[in-house]
C-alpha positions as CSV (number, residue, x, y, z in Angstrom):
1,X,-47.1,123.9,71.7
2,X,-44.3,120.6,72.5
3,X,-43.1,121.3,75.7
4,X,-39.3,121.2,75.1
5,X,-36.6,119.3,76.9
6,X,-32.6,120.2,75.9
7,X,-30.0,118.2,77.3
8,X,-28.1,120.1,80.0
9,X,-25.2,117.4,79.6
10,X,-25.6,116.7,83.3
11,X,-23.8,112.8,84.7
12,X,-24.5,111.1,87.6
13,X,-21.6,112.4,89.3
14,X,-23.4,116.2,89.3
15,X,-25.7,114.8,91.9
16,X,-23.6,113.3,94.3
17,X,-24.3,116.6,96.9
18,X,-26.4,116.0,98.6
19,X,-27.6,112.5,98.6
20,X,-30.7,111.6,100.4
21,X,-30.7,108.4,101.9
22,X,-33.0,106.2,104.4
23,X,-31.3,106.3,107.7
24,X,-30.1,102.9,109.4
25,X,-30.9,103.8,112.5
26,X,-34.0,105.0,112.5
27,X,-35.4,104.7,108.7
28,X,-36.2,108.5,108.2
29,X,-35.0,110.6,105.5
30,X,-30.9,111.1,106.2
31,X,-28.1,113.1,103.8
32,X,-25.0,112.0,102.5
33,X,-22.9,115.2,102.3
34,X,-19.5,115.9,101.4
35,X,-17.7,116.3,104.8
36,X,-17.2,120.2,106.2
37,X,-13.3,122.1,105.0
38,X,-13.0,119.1,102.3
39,X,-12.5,120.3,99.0
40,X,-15.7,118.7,96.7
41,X,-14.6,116.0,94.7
42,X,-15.8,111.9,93.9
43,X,-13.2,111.0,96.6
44,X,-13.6,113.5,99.0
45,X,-14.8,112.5,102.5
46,X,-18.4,111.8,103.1
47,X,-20.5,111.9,106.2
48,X,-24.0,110.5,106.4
49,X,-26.2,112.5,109.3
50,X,-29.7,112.3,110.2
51,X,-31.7,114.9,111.9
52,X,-34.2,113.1,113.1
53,X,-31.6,110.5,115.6
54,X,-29.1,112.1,115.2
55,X,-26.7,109.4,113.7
56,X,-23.3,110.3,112.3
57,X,-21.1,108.3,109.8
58,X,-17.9,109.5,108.3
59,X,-16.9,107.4,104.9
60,X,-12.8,107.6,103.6
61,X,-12.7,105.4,101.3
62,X,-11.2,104.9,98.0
63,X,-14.2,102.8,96.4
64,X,-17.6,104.3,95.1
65,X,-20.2,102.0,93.4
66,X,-22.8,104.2,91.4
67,X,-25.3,102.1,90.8
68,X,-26.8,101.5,87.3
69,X,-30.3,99.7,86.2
70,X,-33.2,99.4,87.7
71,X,-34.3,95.7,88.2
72,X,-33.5,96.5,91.8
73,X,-33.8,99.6,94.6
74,X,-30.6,101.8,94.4
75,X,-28.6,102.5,97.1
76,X,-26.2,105.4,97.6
77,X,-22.2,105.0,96.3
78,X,-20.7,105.6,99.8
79,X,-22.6,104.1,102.7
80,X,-24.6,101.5,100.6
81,X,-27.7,103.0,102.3
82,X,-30.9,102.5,100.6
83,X,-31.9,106.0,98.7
84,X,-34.9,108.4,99.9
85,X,-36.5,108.8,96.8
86,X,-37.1,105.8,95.0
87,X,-40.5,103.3,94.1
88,X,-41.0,100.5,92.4
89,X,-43.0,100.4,89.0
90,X,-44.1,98.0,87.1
91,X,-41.6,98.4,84.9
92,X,-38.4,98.7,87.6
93,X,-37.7,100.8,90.2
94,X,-37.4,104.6,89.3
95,X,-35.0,106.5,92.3
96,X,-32.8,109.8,92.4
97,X,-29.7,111.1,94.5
98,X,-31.8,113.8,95.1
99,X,-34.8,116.5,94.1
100,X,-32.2,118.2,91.3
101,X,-32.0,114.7,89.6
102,X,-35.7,113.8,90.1
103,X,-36.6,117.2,88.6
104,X,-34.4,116.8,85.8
105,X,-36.1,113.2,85.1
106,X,-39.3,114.6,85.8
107,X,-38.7,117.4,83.3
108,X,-37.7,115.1,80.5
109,X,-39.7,112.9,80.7
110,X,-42.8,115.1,80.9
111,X,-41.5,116.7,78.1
112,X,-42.5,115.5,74.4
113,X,-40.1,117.7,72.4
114,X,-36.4,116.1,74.1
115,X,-33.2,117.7,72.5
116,X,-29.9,116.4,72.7
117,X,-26.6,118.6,71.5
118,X,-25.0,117.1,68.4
119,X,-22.6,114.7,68.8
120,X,-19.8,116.9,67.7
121,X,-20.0,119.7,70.9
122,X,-17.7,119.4,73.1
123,X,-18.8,117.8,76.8
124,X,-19.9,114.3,78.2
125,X,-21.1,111.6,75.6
126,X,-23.1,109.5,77.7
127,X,-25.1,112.0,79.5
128,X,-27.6,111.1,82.8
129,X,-30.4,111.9,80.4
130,X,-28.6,109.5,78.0
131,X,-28.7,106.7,80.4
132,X,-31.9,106.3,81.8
133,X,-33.5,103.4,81.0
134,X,-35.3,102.6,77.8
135,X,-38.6,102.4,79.4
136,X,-37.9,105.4,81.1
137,X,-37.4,107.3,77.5
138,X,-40.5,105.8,76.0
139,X,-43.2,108.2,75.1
140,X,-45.7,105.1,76.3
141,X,-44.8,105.1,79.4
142,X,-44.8,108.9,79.9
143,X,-48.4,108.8,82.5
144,X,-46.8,105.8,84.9
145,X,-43.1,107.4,84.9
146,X,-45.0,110.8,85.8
147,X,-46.7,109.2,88.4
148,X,-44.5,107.5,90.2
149,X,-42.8,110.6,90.4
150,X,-45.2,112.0,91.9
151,X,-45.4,109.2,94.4
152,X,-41.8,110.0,95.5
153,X,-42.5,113.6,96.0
154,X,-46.0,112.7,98.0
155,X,-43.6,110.1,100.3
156,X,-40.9,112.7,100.5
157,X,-42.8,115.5,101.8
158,X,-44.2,113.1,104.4
């Protein structure tokens, strides 16, 4: 039985909370989180923390840059800070905001029956799922997509 994938029409912009990010201060695994008694929007103030050194950054801007491709390592919209999970493949670098949007990769990808709603439903056009990379879709490179996946978990976890 086809494992089956159907297109939750998530975007980019669904996995903005929490980002994980490498810290600059101390190059552990940091957040990016929308700051405390803000109301949650694409704007709304930002504040990059790390537990491990405890550095603190608070981002107001009015520019965010979500980055698109893969020919290099992606760095978070807010603080420009490279992101936690991400590794290079031979084919370009595979990376996600954070373990929602690697699990949803993960789960497409893994899975051989993929499902998109018809055009004609309401809801976003160009979808995450919709986006990804063209070697990132292809059935042929399903085992090294898969496994570098599993290389961000094993590096995550550490």
């Amino acid at each position: 039985m086809p494992t089956r994938f159907r297109d939750p029409h998530s975007t980019a912009y669904d996995f903005l909370d929490p980002i994980l990010v490498r810290c600059p201060g101390c190059s552990g695994a940091a957040r990016v989180v929308t700051a405390p008694d803000t109301e949650r929007s694409l704007f709304a103030p930002r504040r990059l923390v790390c537990g491990r050194c405890g550095l603190s950054r608070t981002w107001a801007g009015r520019r965010v840059r979500l980055h698109r491709g893969t020919a290099h390592p992606a760095t978070d919209p807010y603080f420009d800070a490279p992101l936690w999970l991400r590794t290079e493949t031979r084919h370009g670098w595979l990376w996600a905001y954070n373990h929602a949007h690697l699990d949803l990769v993960r789960r497409f990808v893994g899975a051989s029956l993929r499902e998109r709603a018809p055009w004609y439903e309401t809801g976003p056009r160009m979808t995450l799922v919709a986006r990804l990379p063209t070697w990132v879709k292809q059935a042929r490179h399903r085992d090294d997509v898969l496994r570098a996946i599993t290389r961000i978990h094993q590096r995550a976890s550490l």
